[in-house]
Steps between C-alpha positions, in 0.01 A plus 500: 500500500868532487689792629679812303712773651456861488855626450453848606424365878704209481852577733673178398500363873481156396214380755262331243849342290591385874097331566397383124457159544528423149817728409353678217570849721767667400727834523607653185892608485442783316228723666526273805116434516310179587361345183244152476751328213200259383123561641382161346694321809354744781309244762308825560596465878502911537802445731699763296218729465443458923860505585563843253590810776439741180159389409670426139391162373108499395340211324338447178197365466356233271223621316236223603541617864537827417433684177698747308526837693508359822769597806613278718675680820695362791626687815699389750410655881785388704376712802164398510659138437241439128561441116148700334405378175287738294374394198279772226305391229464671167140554614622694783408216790783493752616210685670495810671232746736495752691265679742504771852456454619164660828396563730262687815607671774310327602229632207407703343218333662191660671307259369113412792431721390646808213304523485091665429257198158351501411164539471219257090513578520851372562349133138379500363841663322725264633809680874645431756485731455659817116596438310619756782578736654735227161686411496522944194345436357193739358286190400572119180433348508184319259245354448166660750183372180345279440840335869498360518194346506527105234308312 
């Protein structure tokens, strides 16, 4: 479902140009409004819709998931820390979810760097590097050497 942007809301801050992962948000010089330049590259990762202070960006929906006369509405609740989804059908039903809003300070995910390089035996572990001690986790579930072997 890629995104669109209702102008009239839309205040030109720049916050979903500045989080699009795949570039396609940008701010028109003229009226100085955020624009999606081609919704056939969105990844449909909502992060513009999420990050939007003005409530401006909405997204359309594909008409297999969600027939013609649908609404698709997001709203961002910074003080009660949530991103609501609320989604009517044509037929009247209403969906709702909510989720909370999660976020990292930045700058505190230790780089790859920061970390001690594992061990040559870790090559031949199925787990990535630093598993469990990353997770803070005393062991993961795993099957037994003879179930992994490929026949």
């Amino acid at each position: 479902m890629p995104t669109f942007v209702y102008m009239t809301r839309c205040d030109g801050c720049g916050q979903c140009v500045d989080i699009c992962p795949s570039d396609i948000m940008h701010i028109d010089r003229t009226y100085r409004r955020a624009y999606n330049i081609e919704p056939n590259f969105c990844w449909e990762c909502y992060s513009c819709v999420k990050a939007c202070p003005q409530h401006a960006i909405d997204v359309r929906g594909y008409a297999d998931f969600a027939p013609l006369g649908h609404k698709v509405r997001v709203l961002r609740e910074e003080e009660k820390g949530s991103i609501s989804w609320k989604i009517r059908y044509r037929d009247g039903r209403v969906k709702e979810f909510t989720f909370p809003i999660r976020t990292t300070p930045w700058g505190s995910i230790k780089s790859p760097s920061d970390y001690e390089a594992p061990d040559a035996d870790a090559l031949n572990s199925a787990m990535l590097a630093h598993e469990p001690t990353a997770l803070k986790v005393e062991k993961l579930p795993a099957l037994p050497p003879s179930r992994n072997k490929q026949v």
